[in-house]
Chimera marker file (.cmm) of the C-alpha trace (Angstrom):
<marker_set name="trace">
<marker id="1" x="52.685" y="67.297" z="-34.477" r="1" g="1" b="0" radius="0.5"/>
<marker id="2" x="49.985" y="65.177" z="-32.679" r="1" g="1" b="0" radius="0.5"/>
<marker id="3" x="49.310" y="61.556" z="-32.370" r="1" g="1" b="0" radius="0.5"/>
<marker id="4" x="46.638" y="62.339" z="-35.410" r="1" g="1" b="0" radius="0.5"/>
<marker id="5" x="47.433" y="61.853" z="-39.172" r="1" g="1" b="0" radius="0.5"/>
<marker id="6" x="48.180" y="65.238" z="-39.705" r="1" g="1" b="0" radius="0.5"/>
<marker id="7" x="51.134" y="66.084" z="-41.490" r="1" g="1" b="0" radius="0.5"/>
<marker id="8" x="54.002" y="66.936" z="-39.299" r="1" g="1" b="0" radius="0.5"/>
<marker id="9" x="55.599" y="70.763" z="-39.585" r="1" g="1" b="0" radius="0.5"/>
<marker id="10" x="58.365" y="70.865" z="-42.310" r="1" g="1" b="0" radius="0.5"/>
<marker id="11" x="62.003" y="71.871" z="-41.232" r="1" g="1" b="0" radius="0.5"/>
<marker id="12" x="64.608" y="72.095" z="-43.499" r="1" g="1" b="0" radius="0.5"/>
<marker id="13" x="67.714" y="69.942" z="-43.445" r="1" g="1" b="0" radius="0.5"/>
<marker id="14" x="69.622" y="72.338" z="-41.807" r="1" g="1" b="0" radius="0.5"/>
<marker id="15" x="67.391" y="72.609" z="-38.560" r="1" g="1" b="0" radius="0.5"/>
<marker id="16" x="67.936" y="68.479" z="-38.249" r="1" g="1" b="0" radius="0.5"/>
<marker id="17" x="72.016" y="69.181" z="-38.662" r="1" g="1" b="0" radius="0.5"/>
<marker id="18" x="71.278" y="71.366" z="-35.394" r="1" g="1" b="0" radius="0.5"/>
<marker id="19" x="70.254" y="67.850" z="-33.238" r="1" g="1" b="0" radius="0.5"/>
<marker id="20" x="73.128" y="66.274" z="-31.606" r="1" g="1" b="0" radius="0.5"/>
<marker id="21" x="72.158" y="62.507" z="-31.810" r="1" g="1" b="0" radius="0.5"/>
<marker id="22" x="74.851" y="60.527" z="-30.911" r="1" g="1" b="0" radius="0.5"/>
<marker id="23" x="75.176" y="56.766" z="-29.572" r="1" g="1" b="0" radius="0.5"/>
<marker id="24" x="76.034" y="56.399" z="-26.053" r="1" g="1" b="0" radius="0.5"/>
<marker id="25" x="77.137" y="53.315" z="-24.449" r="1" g="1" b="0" radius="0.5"/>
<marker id="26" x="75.326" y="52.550" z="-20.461" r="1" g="1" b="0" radius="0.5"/>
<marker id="27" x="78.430" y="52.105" z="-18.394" r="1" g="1" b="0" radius="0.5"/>
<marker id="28" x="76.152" y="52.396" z="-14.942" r="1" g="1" b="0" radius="0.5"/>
<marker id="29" x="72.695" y="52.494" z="-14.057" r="1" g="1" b="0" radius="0.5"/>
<marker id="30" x="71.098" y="53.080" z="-11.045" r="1" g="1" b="0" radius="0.5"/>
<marker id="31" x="67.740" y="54.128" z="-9.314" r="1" g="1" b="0" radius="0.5"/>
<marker id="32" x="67.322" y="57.775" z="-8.394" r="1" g="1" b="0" radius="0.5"/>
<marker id="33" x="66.396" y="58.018" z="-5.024" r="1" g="1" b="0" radius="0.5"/>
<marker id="34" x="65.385" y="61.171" z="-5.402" r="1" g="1" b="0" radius="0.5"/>
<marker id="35" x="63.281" y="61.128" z="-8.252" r="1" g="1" b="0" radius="0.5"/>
<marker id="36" x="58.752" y="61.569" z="-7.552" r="1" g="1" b="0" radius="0.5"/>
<marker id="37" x="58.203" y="59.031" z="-10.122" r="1" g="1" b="0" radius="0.5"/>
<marker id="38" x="60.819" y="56.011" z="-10.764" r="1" g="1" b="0" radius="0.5"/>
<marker id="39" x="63.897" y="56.715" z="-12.748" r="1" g="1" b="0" radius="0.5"/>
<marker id="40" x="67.716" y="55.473" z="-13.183" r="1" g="1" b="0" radius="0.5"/>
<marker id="41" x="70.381" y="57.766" z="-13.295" r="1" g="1" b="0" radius="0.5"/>
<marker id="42" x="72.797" y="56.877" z="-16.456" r="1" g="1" b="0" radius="0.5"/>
<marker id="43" x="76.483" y="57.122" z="-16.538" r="1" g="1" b="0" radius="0.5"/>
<marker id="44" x="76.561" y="57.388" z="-20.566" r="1" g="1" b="0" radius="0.5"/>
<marker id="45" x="80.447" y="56.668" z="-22.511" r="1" g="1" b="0" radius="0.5"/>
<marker id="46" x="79.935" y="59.281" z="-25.562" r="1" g="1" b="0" radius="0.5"/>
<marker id="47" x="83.554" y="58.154" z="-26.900" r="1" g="1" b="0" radius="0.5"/>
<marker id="48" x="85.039" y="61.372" z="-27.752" r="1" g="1" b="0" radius="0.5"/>
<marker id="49" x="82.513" y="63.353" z="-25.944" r="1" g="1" b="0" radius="0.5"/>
<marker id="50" x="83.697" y="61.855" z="-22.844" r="1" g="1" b="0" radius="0.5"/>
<marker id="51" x="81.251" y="60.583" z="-20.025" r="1" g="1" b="0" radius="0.5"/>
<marker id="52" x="77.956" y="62.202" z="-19.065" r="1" g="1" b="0" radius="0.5"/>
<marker id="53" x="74.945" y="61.436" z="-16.895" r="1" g="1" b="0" radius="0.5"/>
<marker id="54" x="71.296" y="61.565" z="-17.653" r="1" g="1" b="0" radius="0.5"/>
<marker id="55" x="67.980" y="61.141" z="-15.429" r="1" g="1" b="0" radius="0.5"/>
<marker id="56" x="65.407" y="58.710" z="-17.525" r="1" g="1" b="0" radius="0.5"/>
<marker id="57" x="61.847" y="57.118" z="-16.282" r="1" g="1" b="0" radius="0.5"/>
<marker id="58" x="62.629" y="53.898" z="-18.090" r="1" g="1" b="0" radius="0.5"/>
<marker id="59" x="62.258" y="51.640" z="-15.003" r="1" g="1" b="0" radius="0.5"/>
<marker id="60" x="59.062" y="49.695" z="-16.431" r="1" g="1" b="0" radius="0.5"/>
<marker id="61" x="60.644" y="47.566" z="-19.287" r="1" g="1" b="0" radius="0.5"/>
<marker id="62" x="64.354" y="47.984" z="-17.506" r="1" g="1" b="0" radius="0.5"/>
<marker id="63" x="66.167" y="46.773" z="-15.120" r="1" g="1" b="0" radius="0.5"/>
<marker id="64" x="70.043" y="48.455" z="-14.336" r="1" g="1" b="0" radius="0.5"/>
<marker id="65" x="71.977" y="45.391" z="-14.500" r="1" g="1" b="0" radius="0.5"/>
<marker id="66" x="69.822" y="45.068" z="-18.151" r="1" g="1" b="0" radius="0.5"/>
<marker id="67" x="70.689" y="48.741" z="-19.626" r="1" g="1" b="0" radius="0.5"/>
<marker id="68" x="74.785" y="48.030" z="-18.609" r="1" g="1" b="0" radius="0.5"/>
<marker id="69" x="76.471" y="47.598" z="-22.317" r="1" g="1" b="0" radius="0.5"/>
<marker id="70" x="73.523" y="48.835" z="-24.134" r="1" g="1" b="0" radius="0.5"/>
<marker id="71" x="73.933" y="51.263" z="-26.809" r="1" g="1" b="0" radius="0.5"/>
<marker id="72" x="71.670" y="53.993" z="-26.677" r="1" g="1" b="0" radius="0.5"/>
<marker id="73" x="70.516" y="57.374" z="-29.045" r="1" g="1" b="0" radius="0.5"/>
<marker id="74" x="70.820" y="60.824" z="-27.079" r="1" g="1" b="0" radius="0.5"/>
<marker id="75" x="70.104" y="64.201" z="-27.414" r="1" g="1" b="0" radius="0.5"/>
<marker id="76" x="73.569" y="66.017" z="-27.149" r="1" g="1" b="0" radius="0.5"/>
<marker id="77" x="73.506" y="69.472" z="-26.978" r="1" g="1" b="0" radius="0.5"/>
<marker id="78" x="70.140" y="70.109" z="-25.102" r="1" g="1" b="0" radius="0.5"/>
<marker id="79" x="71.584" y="72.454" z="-22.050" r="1" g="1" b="0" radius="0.5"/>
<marker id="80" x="71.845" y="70.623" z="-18.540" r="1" g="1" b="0" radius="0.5"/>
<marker id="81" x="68.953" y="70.384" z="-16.387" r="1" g="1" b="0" radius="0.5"/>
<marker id="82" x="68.437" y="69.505" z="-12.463" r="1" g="1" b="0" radius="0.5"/>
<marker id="83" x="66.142" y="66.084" z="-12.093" r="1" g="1" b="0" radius="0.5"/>
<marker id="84" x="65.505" y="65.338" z="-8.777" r="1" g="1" b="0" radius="0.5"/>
<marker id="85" x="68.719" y="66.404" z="-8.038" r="1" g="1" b="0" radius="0.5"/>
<marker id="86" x="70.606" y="65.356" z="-10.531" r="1" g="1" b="0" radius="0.5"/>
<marker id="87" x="72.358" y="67.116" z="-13.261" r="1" g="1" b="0" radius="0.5"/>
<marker id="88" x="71.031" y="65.150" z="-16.417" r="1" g="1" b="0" radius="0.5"/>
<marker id="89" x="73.553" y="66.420" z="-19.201" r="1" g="1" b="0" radius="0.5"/>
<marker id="90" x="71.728" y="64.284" z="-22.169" r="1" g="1" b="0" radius="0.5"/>
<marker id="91" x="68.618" y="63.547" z="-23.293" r="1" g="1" b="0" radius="0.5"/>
<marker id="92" x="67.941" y="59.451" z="-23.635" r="1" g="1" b="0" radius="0.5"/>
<marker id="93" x="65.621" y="58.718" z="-26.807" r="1" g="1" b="0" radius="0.5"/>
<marker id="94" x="62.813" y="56.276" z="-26.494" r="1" g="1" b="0" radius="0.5"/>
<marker id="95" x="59.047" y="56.179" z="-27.601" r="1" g="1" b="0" radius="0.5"/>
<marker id="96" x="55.729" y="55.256" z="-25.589" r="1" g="1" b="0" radius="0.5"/>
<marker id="97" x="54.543" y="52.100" z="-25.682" r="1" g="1" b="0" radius="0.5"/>
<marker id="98" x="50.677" y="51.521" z="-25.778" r="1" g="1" b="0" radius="0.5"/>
<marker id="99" x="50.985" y="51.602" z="-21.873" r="1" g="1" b="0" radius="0.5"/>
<marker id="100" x="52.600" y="54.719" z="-22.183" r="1" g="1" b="0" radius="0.5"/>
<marker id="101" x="55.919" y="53.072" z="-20.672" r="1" g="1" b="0" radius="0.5"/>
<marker id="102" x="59.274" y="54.331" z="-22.262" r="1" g="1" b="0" radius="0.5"/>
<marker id="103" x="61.099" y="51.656" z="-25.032" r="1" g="1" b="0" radius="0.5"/>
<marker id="104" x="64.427" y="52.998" z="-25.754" r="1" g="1" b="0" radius="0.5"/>
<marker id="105" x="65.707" y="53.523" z="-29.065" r="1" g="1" b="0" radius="0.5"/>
<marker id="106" x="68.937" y="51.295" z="-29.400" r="1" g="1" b="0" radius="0.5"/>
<marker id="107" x="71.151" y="49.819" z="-32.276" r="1" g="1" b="0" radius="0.5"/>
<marker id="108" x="70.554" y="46.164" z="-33.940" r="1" g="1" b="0" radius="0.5"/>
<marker id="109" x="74.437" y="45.991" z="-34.446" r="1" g="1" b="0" radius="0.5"/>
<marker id="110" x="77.315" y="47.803" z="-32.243" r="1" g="1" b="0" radius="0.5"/>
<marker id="111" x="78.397" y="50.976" z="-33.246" r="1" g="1" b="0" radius="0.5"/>
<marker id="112" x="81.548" y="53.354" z="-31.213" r="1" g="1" b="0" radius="0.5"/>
<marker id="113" x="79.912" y="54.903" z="-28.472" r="1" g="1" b="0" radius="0.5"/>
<marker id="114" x="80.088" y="58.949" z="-29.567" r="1" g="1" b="0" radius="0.5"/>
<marker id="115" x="78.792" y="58.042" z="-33.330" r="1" g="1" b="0" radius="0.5"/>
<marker id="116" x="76.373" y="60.818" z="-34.502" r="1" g="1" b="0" radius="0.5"/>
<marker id="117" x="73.563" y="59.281" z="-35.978" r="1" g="1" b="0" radius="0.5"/>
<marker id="118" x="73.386" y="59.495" z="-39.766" r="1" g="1" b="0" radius="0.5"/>
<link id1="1" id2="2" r="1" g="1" b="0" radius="0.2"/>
<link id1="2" id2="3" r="1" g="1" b="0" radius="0.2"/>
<link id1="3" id2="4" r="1" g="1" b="0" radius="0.2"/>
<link id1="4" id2="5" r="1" g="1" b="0" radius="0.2"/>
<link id1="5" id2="6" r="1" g="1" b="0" radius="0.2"/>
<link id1="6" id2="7" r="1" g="1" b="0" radius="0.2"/>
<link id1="7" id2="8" r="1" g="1" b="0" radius="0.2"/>
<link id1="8" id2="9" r="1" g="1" b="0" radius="0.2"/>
<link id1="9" id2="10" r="1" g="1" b="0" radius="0.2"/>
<link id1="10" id2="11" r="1" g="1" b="0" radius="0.2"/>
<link id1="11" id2="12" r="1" g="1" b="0" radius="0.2"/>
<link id1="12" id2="13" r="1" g="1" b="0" radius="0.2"/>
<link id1="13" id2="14" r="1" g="1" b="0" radius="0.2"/>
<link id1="14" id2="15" r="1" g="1" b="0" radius="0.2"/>
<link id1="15" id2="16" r="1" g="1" b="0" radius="0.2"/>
<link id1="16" id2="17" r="1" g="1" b="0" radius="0.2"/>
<link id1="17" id2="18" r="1" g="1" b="0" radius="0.2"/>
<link id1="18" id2="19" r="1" g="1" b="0" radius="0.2"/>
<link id1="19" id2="20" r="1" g="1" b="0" radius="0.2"/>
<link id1="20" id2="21" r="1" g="1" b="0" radius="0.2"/>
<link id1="21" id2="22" r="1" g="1" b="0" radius="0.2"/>
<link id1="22" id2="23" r="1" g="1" b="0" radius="0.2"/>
<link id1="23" id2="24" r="1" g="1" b="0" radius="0.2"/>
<link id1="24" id2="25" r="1" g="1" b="0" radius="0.2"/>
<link id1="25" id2="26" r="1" g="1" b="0" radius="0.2"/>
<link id1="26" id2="27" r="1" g="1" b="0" radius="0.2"/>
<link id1="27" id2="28" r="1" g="1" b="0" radius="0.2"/>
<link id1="28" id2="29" r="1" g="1" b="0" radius="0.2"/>
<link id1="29" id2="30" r="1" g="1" b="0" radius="0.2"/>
<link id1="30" id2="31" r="1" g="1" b="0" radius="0.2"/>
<link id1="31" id2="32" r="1" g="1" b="0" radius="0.2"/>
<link id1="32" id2="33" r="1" g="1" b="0" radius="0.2"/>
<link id1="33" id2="34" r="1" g="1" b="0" radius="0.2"/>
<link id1="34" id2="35" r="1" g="1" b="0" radius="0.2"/>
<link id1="35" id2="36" r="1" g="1" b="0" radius="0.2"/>
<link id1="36" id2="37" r="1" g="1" b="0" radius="0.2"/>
<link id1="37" id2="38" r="1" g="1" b="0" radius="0.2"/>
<link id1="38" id2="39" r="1" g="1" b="0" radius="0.2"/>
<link id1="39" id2="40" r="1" g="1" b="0" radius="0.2"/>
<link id1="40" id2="41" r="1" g="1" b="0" radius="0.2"/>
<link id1="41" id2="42" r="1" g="1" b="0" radius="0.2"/>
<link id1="42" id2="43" r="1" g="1" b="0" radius="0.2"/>
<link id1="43" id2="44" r="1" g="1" b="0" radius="0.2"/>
<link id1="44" id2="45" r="1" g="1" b="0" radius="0.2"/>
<link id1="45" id2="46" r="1" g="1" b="0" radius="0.2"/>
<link id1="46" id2="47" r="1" g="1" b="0" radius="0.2"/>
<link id1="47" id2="48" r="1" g="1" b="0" radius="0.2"/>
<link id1="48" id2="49" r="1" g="1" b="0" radius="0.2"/>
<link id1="49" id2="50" r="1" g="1" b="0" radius="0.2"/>
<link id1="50" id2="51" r="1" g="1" b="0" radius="0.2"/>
<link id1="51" id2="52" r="1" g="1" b="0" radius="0.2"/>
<link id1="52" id2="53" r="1" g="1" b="0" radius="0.2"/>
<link id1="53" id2="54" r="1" g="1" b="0" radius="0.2"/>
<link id1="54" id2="55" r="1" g="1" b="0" radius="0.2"/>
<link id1="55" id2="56" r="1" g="1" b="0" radius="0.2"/>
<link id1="56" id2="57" r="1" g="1" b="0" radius="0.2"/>
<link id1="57" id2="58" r="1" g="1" b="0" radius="0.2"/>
<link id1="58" id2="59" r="1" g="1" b="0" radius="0.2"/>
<link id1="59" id2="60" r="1" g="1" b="0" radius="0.2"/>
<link id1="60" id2="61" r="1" g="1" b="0" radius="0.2"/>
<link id1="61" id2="62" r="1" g="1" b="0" radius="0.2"/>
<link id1="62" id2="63" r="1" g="1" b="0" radius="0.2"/>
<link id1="63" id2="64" r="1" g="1" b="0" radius="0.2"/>
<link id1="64" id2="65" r="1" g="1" b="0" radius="0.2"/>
<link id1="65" id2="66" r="1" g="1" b="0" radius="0.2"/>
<link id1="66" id2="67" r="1" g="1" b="0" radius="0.2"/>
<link id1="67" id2="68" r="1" g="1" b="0" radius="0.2"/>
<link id1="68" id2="69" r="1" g="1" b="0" radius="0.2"/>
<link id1="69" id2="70" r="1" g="1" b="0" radius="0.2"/>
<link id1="70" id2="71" r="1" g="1" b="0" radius="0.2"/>
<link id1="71" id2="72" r="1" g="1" b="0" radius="0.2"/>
<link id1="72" id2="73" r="1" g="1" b="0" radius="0.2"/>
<link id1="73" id2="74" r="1" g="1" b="0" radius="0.2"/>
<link id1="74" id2="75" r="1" g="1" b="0" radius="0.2"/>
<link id1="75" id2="76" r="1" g="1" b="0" radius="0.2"/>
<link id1="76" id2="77" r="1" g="1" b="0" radius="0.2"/>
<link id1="77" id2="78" r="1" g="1" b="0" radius="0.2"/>
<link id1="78" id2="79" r="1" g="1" b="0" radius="0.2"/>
<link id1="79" id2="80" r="1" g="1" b="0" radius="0.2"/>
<link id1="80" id2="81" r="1" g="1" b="0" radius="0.2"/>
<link id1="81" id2="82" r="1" g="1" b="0" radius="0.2"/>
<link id1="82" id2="83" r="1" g="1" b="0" radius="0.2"/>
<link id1="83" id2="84" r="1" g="1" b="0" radius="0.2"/>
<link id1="84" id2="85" r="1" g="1" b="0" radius="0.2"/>
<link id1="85" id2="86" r="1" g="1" b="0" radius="0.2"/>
<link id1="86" id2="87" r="1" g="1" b="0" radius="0.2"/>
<link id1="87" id2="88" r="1" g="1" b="0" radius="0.2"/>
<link id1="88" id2="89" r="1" g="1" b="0" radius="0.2"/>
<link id1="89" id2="90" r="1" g="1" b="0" radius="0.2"/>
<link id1="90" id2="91" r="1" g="1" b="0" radius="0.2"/>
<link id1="91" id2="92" r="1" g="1" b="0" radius="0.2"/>
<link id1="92" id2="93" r="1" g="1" b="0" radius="0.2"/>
<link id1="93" id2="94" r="1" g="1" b="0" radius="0.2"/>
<link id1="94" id2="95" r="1" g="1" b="0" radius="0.2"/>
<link id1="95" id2="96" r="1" g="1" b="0" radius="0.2"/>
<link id1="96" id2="97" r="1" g="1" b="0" radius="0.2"/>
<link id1="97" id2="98" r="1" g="1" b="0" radius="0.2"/>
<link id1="98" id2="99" r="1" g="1" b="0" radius="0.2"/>
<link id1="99" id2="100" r="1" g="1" b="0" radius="0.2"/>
<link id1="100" id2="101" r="1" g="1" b="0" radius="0.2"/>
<link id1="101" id2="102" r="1" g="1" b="0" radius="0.2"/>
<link id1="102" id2="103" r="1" g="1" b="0" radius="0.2"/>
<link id1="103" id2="104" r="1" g="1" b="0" radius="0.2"/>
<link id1="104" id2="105" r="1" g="1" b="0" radius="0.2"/>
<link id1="105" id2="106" r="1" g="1" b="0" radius="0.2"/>
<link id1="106" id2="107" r="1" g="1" b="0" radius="0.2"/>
<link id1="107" id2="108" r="1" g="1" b="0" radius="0.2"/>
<link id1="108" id2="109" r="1" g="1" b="0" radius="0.2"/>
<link id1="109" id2="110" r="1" g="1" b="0" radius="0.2"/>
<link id1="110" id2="111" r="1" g="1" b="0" radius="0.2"/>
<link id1="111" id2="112" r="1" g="1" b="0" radius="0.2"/>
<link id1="112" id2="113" r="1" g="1" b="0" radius="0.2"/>
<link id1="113" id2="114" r="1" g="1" b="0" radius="0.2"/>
<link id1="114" id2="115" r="1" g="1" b="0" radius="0.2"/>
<link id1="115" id2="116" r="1" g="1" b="0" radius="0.2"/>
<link id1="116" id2="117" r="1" g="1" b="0" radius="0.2"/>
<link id1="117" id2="118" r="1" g="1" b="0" radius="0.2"/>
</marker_set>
């Protein structure tokens, strides 16, 4: 779909089922060194799923000592990719601002860290 009022593509319910969104919990952040343009790399609790890190360009509305404790959606079952050499193992959710700058999506109330989205 694009940024238009068309109507986006169907899928069926199924094809949602597929998307691992789960809540993840920041336990770490930190600025990756390595990255071209800014980015944190996230040590994410999952609960159950264990830990796992992710690579995100969220450094314009965040700070690391501001993500620690937040409660974040991911993408779960994407395969691991190298980012700036880092092995990002999720996918961190967010939308553009008008700026184009990254807002996360998060949770108004806690939820366990590992809780697929409903």
């Amino acid at each position: 779909m694009t940024e238009s009022n068309a109507r986006p593509e169907l899928i069926e319910w199924a094809d949602f089922e597929r998307v691992e969104l789960r809540v993840a919990t920041v336990l770490e952040a930190r600025p990756n060194t390595k990255a071209r343009k800014p980015a944190y790399v996230l040590t994410l609790d999952l609960g159950p799923l264990g830990t796992r890190i992710s690579s995100a360009q969220i450094t314009d509305h965040y700070t690391p000592e501001q993500l620690i404790g937040r409660q974040l959606l991911c993408v779960c079952n994407f395969p691991s990719m190298r980012v700036a050499g880092v092995k990002s193992e999720v996918l961190v959710t967010g939308a553009h601002d008008a700026n184009g700058h990254v807002v996360l999506a998060s949770f108004e109330h806690p939820v366990p860290a590992g809780t697929r989205l409903a």
